[in-house]
C-alpha positions in Angstrom: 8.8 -9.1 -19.1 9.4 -5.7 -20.6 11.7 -4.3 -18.6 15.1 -4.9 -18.5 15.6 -3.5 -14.8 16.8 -5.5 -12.3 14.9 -3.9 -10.0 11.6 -3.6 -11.7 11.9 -6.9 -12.2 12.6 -8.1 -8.9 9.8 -6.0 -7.6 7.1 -6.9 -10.5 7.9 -10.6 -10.0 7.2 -10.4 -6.1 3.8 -8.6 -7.1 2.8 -11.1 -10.1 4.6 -14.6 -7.9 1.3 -16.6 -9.2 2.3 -16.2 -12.6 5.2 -17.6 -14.3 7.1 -14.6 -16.1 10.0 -14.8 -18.5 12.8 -12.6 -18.7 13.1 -10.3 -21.2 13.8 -11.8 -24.7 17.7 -11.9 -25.3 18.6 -9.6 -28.4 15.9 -7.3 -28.2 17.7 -4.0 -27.6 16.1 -0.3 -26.2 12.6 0.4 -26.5 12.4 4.4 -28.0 9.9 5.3 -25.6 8.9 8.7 -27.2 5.4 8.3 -26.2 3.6 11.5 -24.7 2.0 9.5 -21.6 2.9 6.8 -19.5 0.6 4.4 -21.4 2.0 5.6 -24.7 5.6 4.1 -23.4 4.4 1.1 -21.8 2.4 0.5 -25.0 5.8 0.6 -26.9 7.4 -1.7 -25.0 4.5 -4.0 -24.3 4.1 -4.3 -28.2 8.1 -4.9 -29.0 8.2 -7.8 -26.4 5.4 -9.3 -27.5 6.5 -9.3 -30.7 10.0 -10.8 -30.0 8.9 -13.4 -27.9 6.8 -14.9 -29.9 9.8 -17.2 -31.1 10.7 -18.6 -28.0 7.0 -18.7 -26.8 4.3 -18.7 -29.0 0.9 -17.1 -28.1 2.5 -15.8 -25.2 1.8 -12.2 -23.9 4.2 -9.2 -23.1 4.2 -7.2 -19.6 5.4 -3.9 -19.5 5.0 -0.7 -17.5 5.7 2.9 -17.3 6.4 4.9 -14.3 6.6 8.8 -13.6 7.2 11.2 -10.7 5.3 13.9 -10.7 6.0 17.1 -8.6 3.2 19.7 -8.1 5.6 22.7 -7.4 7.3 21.6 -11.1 3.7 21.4 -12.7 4.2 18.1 -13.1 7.7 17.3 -14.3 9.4 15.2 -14.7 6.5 13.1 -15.3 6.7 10.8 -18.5 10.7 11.8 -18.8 11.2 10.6 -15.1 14.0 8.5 -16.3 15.7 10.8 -17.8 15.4 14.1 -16.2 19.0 15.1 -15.7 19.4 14.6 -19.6 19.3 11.4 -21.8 22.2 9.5 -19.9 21.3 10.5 -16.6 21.6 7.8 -13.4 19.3 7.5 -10.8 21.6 10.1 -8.6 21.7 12.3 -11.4 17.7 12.3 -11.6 17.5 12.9 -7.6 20.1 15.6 -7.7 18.3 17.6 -10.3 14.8 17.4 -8.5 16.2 18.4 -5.1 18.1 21.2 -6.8 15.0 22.0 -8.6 13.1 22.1 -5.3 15.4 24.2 -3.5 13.6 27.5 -2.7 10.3 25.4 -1.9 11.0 24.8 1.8 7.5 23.9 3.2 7.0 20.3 2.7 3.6 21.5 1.6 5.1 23.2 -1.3 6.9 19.7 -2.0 3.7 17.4 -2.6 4.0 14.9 -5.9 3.2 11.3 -6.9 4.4 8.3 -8.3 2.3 7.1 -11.4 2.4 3.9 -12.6 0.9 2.1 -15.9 1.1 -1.6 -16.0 0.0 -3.5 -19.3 0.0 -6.9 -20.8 -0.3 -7.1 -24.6 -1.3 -10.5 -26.4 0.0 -11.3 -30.3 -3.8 -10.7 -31.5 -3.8 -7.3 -30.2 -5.7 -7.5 -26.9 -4.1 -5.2 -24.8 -5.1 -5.5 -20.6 -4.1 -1.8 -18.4 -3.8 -1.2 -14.8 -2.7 2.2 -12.9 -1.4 2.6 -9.7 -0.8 6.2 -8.0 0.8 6.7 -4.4 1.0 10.4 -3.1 3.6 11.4 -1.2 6.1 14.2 -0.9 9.8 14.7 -1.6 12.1 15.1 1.2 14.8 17.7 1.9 17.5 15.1 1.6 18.3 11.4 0.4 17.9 8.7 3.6 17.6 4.9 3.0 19.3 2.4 1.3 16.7 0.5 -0.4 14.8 0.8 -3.7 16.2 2.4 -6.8 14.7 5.6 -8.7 13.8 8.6 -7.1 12.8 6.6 -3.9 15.1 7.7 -1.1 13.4 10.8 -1.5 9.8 10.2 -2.4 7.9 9.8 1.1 4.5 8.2 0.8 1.8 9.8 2.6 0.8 6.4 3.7 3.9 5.6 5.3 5.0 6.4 8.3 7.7 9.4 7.6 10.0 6.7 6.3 11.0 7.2 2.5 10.6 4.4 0.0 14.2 3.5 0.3 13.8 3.3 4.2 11.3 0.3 3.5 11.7 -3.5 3.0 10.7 -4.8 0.0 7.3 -5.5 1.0 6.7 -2.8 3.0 6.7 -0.5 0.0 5.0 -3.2 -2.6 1.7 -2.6 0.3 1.4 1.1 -0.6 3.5 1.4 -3.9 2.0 2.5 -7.2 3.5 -0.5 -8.6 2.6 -2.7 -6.2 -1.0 -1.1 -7.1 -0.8 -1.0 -10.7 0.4 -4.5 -10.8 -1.9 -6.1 -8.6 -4.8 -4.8 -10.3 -3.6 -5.7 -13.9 -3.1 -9.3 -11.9 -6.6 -9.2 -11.3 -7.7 -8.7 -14.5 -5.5 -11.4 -15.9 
């Protein structure tokens, strides 16, 4: 496992529970992801675990991912800097400040469409590389409601759902309709 996110891990293990994943190899420190896409960045990580597991578990592959919102009305942005929109320590409330504050003369939830993007990849030591993506539409509320999820989710709303945002959904729930949930189901199915 790439990621050292509690809750992308949680949520990629509940996706992927037919295969045994380990955590993240101890040591290995941040991943520069200064890739231009999503699959540049999930690449980069894919490629740096691999690498540093192979100590611990030989031949084994590396699972990684990259995510981005993207917001029509902000052609696109924050997109592959999702995670760090506000600046380069921003928090999740940071991030979801900015965007609603950057949204705040668009007050048609028409004017307010974006989507979550996801790119889900499992490198091998020999090179092989395996890619999923998964998209979800949606649009971004006027206002944070739920307490669930992590990210910009108590204000992404998919188009999906039912008028609840990502944060208003159990676990499962929002792994049905998710881009990760997507993303990581399809890369299951080509593992």
């Amino acid at each position: 496992m790439a990621t050292a996110n509690p809750h992308k891990v949680h949520e990629i293990a509940a996706i992927l529970h037919n295969f045994r994943i380990e955590p993240r190899p101890e040591g290995l420190g941040d991943v520069v992801e200064d890739g231009d896409t999503l699959a540049d960045n999930a690449r980069l990580k894919a490629v740096a675990v691999c690498h540093a597991a192979q100590q611990a578990h030989p031949g084994a592959g590396a699972v990684a991912d990259d995510t981005g919102l993207e917001v029509d009305a902000l052609d696109g942005k924050p997109g592959v800097h999702s995670s760090r929109f506000a600046g380069p320590d921003a928090t999740d409330d940071h991030n979801v400040t900015k965007l609603l504050a950057d949204l705040a003369t668009h007050l048609d939830l028409a004017e307010r469409t974006a989507r979550f993007r996801t790119v889900a990849m499992v490198r091998f030591p020999d090179g092989q590389e395996l890619r999923a993506d998964g998209v979800v539409e949606g649009t971004i509320a006027f206002e944070r409601s739920g307490d669930g999820g992590f990210g910009y989710d108590p204000v992404f709303v998919p188009t999906e759902g039912d008028g609840r945002s990502f944060s208003q959904m159990s676990d499962d729930e929002k792994n049905a309709i998710s881009h990760r949930g997507r993303a990581f189901r399809a890369l299951a199915q080509l593992l």
